[in-house]
PATOR-956922 format. One record per residue: residue in one letter; x, y, z of N, C-alpha, C in turn. Coordinates in steps of 0.2 Angstrom, whole numbers, plus 2048, in hexadecimal, padded with zeros to 3 digits. Layout:
AXYZXYZXYZ;...
***
This chain:
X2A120E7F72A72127F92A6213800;X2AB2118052AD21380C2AC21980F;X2AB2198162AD2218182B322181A;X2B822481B2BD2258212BD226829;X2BA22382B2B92248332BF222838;X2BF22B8382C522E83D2C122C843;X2BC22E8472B922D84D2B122D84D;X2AF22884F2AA2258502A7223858;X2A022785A2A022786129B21E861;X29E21C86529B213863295215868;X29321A86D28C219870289221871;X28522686D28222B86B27B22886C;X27722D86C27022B87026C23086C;X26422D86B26123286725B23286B;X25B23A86E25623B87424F23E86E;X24C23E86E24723E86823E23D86B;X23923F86823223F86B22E23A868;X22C236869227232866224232860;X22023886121B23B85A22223C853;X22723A85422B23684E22923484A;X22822C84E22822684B22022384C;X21E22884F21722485221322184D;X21322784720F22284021221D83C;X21821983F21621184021720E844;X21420E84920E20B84C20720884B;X20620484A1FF2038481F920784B;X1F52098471EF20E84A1ED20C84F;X1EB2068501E62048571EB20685E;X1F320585C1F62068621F820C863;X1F821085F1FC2178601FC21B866;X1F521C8691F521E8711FA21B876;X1FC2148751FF213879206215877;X20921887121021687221121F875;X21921E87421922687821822C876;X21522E87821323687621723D87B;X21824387621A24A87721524D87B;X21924C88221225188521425A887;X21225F88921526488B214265892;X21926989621926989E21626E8A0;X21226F8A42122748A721A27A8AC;X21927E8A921E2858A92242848A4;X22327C89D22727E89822C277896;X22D27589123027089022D26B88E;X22F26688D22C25D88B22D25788D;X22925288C22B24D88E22824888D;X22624388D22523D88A22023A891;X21B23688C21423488F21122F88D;X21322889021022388D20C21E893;X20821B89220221889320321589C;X1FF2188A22032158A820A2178AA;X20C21C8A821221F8AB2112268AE;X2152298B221522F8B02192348AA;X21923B8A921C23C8A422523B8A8;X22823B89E22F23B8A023124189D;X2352458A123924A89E23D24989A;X23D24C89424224C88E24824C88F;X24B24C88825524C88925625288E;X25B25089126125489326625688C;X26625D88F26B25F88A26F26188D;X27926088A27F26288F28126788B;X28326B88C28727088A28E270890;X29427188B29A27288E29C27988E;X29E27E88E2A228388E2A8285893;X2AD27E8912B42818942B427F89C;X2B027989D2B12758A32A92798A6;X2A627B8A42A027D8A629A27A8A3;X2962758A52912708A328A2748A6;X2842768A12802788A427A27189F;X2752708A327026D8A22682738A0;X26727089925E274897259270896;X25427189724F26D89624A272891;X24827088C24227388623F26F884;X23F27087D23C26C876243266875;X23E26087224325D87024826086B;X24526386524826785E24D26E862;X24C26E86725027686925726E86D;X25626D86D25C26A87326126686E;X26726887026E26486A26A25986A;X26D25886426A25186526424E863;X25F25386325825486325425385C;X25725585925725885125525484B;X25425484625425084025A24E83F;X25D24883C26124483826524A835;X26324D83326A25483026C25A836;X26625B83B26B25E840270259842;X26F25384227324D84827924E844;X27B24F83E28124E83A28425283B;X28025A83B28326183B288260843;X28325D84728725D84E28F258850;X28C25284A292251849297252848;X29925583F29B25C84029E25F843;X29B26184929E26784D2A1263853;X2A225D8522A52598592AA256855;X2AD25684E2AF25384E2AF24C84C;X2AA24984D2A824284B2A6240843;X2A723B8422A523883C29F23383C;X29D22F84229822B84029622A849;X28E22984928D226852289221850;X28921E85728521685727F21A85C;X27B21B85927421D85C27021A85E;X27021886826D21586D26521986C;X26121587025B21A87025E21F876;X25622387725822987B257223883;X25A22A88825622388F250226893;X24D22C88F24922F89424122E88E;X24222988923C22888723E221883;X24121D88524421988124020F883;X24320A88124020488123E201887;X24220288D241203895239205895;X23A20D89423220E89522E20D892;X22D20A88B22720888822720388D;X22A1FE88C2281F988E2251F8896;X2271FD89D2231FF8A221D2008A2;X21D20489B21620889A211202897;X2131FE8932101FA88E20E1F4890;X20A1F089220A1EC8972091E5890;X2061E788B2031E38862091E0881;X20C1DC8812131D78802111DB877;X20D1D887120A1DA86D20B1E286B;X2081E486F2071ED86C20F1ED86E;X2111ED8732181EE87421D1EB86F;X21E1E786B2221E486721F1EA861;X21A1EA8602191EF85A21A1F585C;X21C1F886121E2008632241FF860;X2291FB86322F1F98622311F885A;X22D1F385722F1F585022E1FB84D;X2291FD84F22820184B22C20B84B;X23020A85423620C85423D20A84F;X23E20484F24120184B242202844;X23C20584223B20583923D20B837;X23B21083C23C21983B24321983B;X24521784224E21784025221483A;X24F20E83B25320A83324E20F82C;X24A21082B24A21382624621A824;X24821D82924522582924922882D;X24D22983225422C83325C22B832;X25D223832264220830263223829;X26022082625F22382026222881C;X26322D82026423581C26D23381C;X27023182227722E81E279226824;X27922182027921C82427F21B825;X28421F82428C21A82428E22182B;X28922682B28A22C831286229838;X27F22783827B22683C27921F83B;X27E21C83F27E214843277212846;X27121184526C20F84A26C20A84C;X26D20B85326A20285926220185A;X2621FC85425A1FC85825A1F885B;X2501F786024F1F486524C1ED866;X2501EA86B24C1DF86B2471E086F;X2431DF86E23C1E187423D1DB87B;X23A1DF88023B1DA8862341D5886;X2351D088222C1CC88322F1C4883;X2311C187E2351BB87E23A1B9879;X23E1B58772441B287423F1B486B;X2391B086A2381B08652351B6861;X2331BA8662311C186423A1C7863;X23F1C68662431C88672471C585F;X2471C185C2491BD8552451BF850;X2401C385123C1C284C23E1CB84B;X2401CF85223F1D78502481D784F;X24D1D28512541D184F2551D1844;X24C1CE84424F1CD83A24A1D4838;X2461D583C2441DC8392491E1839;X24D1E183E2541E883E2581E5838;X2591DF83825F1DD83325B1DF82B;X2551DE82B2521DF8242511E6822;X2501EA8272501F18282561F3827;X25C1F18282641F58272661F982E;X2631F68312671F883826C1F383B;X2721F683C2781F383C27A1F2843;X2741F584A2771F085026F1EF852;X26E1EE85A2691EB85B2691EB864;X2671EE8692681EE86F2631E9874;X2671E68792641E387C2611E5882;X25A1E68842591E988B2581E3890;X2591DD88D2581D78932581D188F;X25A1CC89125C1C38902561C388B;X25A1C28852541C187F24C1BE882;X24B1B98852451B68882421BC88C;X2421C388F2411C88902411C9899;X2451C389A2481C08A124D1C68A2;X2511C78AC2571C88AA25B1C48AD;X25B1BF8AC25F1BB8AC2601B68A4;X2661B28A32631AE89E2611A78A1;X25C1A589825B1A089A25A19B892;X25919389125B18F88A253194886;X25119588824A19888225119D87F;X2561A28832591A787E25D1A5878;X25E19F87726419A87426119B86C;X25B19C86A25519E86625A1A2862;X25C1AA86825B1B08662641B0864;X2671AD86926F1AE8662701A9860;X26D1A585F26E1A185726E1A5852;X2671A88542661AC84C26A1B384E;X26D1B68512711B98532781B7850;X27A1B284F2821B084C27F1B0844;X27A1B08442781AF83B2791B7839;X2791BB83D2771C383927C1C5839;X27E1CE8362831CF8372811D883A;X27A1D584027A1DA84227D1DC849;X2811DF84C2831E085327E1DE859;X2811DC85E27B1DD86427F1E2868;X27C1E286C27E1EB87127B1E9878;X27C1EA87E27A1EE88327B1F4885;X2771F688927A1FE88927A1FE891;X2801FF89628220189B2801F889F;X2791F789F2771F08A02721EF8A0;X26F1E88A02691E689E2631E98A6;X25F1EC8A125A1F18A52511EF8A5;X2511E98A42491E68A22441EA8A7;X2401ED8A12391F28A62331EE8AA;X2321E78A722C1E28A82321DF8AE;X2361D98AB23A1D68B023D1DA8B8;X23D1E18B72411E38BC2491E48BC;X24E1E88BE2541E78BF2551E18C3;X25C1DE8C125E1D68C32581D48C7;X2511D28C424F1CF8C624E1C68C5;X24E1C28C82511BB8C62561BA8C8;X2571B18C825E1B08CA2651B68C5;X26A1B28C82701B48C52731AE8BD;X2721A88BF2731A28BC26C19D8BB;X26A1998B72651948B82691908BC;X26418D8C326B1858C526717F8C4;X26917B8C72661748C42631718C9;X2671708D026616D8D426316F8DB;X2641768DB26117A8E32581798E2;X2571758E92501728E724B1778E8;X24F17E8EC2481838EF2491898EA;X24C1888E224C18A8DD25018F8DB;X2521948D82591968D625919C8DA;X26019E8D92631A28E02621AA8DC;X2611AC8E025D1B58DC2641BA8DC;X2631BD8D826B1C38D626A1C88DB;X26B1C58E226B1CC8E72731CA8E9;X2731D08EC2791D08F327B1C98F8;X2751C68FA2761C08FD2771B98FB;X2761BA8F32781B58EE2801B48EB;X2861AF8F028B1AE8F328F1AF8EB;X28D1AB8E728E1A98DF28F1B28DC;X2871B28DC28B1BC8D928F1BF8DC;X28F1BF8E42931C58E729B1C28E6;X29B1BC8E52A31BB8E02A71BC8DB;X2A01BB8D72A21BA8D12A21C28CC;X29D1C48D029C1CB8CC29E1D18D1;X2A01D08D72A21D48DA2A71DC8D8;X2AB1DA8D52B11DE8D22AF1E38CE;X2A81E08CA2A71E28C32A11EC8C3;X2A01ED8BF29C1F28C02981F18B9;X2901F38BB28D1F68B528D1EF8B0;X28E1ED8AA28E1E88A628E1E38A8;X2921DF8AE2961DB8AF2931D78B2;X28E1D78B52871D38B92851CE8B1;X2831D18AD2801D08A72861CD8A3;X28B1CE8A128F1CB89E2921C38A1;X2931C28A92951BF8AD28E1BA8A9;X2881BA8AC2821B58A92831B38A3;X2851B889F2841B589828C1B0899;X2901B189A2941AB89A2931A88A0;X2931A68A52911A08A728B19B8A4;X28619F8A228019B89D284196897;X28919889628B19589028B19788A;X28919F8892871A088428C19E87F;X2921A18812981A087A29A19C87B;X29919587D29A18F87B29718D877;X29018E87728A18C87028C19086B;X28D19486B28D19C86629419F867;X29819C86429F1A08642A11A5860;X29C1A885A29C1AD85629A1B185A;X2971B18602931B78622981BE865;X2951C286429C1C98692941CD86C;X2961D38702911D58732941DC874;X2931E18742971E78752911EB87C;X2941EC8812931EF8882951F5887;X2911FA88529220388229020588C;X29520B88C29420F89129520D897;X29A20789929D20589E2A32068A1;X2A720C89C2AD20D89F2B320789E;X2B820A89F2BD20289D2C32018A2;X2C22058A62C92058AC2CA2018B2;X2C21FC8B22C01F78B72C21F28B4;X2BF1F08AE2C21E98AB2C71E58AE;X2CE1E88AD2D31E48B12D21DF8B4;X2D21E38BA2D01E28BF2C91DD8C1;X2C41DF8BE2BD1D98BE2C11D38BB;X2C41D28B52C61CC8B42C91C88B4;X2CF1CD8BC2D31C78BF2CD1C58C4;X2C91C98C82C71C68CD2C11C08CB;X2BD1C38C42B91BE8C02BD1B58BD;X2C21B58BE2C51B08BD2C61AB8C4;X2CA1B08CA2CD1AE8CE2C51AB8D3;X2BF1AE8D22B81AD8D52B61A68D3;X2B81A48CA2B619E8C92BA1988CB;X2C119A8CA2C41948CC2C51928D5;X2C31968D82C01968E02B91938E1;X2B61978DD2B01958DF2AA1908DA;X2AD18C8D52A81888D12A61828D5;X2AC1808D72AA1778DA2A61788DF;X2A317D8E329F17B8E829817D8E6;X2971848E12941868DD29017F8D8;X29317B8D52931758D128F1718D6;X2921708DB28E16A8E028A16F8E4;X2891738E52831758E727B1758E4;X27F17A8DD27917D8DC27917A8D4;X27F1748CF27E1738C92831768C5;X28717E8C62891828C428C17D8BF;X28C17E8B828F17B8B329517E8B1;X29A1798B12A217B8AF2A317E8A6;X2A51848A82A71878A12AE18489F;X2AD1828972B51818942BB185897;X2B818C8962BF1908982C019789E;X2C31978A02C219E8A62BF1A48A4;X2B71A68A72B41AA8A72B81B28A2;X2BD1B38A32C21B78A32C51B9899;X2C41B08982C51B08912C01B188D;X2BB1B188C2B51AF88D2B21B888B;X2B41BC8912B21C38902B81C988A;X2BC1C488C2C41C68872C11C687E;X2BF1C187D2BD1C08772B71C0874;X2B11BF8772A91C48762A71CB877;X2A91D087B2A71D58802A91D987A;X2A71DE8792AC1E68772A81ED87C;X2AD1EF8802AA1F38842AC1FA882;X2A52008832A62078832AA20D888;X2AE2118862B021688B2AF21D88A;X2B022188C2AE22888B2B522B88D;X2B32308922BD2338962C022E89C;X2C422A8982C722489A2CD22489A;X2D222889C2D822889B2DE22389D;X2DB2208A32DD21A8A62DB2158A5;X2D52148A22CF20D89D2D620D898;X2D82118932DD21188C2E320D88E;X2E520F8942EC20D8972EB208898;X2E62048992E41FC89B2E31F9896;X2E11FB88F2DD1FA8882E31F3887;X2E91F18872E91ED8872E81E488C;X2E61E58912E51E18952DD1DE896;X2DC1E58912D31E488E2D21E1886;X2D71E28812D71E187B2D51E7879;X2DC1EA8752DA1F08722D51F186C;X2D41EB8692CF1E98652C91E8867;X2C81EB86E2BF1E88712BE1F0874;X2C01F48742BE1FB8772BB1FF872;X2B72038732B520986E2B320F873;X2B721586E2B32198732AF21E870;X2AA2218742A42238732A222A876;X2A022E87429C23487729623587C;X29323087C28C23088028923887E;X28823A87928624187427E23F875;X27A24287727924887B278248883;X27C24288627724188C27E245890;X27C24789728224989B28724A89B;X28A24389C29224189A294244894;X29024688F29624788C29B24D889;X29F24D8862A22558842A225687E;X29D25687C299259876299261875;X29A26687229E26386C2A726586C;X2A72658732B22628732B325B872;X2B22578712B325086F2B924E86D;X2BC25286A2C32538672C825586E;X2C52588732C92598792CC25087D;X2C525087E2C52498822C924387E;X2C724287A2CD23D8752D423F877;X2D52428742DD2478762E024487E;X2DB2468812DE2448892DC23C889;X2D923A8882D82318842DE22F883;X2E023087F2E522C87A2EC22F87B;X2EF2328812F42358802F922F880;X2FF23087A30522987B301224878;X2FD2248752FB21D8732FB21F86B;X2FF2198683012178612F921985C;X2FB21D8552F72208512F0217851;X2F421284E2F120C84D2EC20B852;X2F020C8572EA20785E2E520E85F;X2E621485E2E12198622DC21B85B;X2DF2178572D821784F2D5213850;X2D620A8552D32058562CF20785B;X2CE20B8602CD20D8642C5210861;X2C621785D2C521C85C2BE21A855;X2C12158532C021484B2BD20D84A;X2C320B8492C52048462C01FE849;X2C01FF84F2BE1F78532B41FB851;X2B31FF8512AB2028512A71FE848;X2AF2008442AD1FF83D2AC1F683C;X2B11F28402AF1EC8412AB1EB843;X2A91EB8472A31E784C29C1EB84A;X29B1F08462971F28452941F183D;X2981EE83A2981ED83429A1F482F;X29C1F983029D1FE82C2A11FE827;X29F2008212A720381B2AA20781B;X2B220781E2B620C81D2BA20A816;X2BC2118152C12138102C620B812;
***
């Protein structure tokens, strides 16, 4: 039997403390994974192995255009809670079901800063993994969507914790860097999007690939073939990105790689959903992402190798991509020149942005004029797909 999902936030976050999950982890690592520490003059935060502490969730409260921030216990703060408060907050926002991102202030980024040992870190990560699929999804799986996590270490470590989510019932799967634990891609990832068209688990990023070992864009932008003093680096003075990716914001560095790499030429099953990027830029990035390629390949080609894609970078992100928005009232108004079947929109519930518990407000000014059909697809529909849900 199906649910009925009216609204579904496709990117909700579950700020939460370690001493959760920690007893599965294996015993000899347990120190290392994160732990609840207490602050001096009050509150919590998270503590794990060569970092300093991280301060716990944010919590937002809205009162009528008045947003305060509290810092306490993770159990005092909205969010924070057991799998039945998270429902009851539902509930009161109005929602039917979230896609539950990790938290960001103890989440896969920092084990992996903290965790220097590729091994223990792959088992921290499952073993967050397993709590979610089956100790908090658990209590209603068709309410609490959980994304688990692909560890940053290599292609085959990253396939192997892709069939442990799939075996565990976790229906999406986030990506914190280029399955090889690169950030750039490269042919060892080819591995990890194969057995990716085999599943019928979602992939995800979340705002944009953030690898804690690798560094932000750290690496080229493309592999080339032919520059003899080796591949050209994802900065500002690398002529190819500032082209290509110039227009774009947040996902769009990451998404540009993966097509130019060729991924969905080998892998045309593949879609990839870019939560928390807003959608009112798109347009726009993908005339100038089209117009970049047909100016600038041939010299790109005889320089550096750039290999010619079958079709304009632009179609390319039209038919893989599904991108997330929040209060986006002009993102909506573009929904078709995006494909209104690749948007979803989302609360980002607990973290600042969001209007928790009026959520019902921000939709309303969302979707003003727009057809019951397309503001369900939006709302609903496009989340139930991609994430493999049963509606009514």
């Amino acid at each position: 039997m199906g649910r009925d999902y009216r609204a579904i936030s496709a990117d909700s976050h579950l700020e939460i403390p370690g001493d959760r999950w920690v007893h599965r982890v294996p015993k000899e690592y347990r120190d290392l994974a994160p732990k609840r520490v207490s602050l001096p003059g009050g509150g919590e935060a998270h503590l794990i192995e060569g970092q300093p502490p991280r301060v716990e969730a944010e919590r937002s409260l809205r009162t009528r255009g008045i947003r305060l921030q509290a810092r306490g216990s993770w159990e005092s703060n909205d969010g924070g809670g057991p799998p039945e408060q998270r429902l009851s907050e539902q509930d009161l926002d109005g929602i039917d079901a979230e896609v539950l991102f990790p938290g960001t202030t103890g989440g896969p980024n920092y084990w992996r800063t903290g965790i220097k040992d590729d091994e223990v870190y792959a088992d921290v990560v499952a073993a967050y993994n397993a709590w979610l699929a089956e100790e908090y999804c658990a209590v209603a799986p068709d309410r609490l969507i959980g994304v688990g996590v692909i560890p940053e270490v290599d292609a085959r470590t990253a396939v192997a914790e892709l069939e442990h989510c799939a075996q565990a019932g976790l229906k999406a799967v986030q990506l914190i860097s280029f399955p090889s634990g690169k950030m750039y891609p490269t042919p060892e990832d080819d591995v990890f999007w194969a057995a990716a068209s085999e599943t019928n688990v979602a992939l995800t990023l979340h705002v944009e690939f953030r690898g804690g070992a690798a560094g932000k864009y750290e690496g080229p932008l493309f592999q080339y073939e032919k520059r003899p003093e080796g591949p050209v680096k994802a900065s500002h003075s690398d002529p190819i990105s500032r082209f290509i990716t110039g227009f774009g914001t947040k996902a769009s560095r990451d998404v540009v790689r993966l097509v130019y790499a060729g991924v969905f030429d080998r892998f045309p099953a593949l879609r990839i959903y870019c939560a928390e990027t807003q959608i009112g830029w798109i347009p726009m990035w993908l005339q100038e992402v089209d117009d970049a390629f047909e100016r600038h390949f041939y010299w790109a080609e005889d320089m550096y190798g750039m290999k010619k894609l079958q079709r304009l970078p632009g179609d390319y992100v039209k038919e893989h991509f599904m991108w997330g928005f929040m209060k986006d009232p002009y993102g909506v108004s573009q929904r078709h020149r995006i494909g209104v079947d690749h948007v979803m929109w989302e609360s980002d519930f607990p973290h600042s942005p969001t209007d928790w518990p009026y959520s019902q407000e921000t939709i309303e000014k969302n979707f003003v004029g727009v057809p019951e059909e397309e503001r369900h697809m939006m709302l609903a529909g496009n989340a139930v797909g991609f994430f493999h849900l049963v509606a009514e």
